[in-house]
C-alpha positions, 0 to 999 in steps of 0.5 A: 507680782502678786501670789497666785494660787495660793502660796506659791509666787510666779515671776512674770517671765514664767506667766509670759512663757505659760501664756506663750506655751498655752496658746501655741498648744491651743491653736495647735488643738484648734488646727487639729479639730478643724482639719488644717493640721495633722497629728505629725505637724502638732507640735510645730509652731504655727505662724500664729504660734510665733506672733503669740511668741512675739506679742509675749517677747514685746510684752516682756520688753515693755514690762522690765522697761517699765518695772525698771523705770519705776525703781530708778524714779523712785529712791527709797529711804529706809530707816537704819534701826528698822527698814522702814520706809521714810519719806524724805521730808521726815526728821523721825521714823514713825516705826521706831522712833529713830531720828533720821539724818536729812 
C-alpha cells in the first residue's frame, strides 16, 4: 500500500479497522442528532455498526486472497550480485551485468 500522509505506511489491516472504527462512530453521532439513541446507548454497536464490521472483515478476506494469489502467480527471480529484478528469459542482469544461470 502506498504511503499515506506523508512519511508514514498504514498496512491495510489498520485502514480497514479505521474505516471500521469511523463508521461506527459516524452512525453513532447520525443516531445521536437524530433522536434514535441516547448518549448512554453511544457507544454501542449499532446493527449497522456490525454489517459496516462485517463488509470490512469480508473486505479483508478478499483482499489477503488476492494479495496472496498474486505472490504465488508471480515468482520473482532476483539477481544474486544486486537483488535486481530479472525476467526469466534474460542470460545477463541489466543492473550489474552479471551472467544469470538459466
Amino acid at each position: 500500500m502506498k504511503n499515506l500522509f506523508g512519511k508514514y505506511k498504514y498496512s491495510p489491516f489498520i485502514v480497514f479497522c479505521l474505516v471500521a472504527i469511523v463508521s461506527i462512530v459516524v452512525c453513532n453521532l447520525w443516531s445521536l442528532y437524530w433522536g434514535h439513541c441516547v448518549l448512554n446507548d453511544f457507544l454501542r454497536i449499532p446493527l449497522i455498526g456490525w454489517g459496516v464490521i462485517g463488509a470490512n472483515l469480508v473486505a479483508a478476506l478478499v483482499y489477503v486472497l488476492l494479495k496472496r494469489h498474486n505472490t504465488m502467480k508471480h515468482d520473482d527471480i532476483h539477481c544474486l550480485s544486486c537483488r535486481s529484478e530479472l525476467q526469466s528469459s534474460w542470460v545477463y542482469c541489466p543492473n550489474c551485468g552479471d551472467e544469470h544461470p538459466g
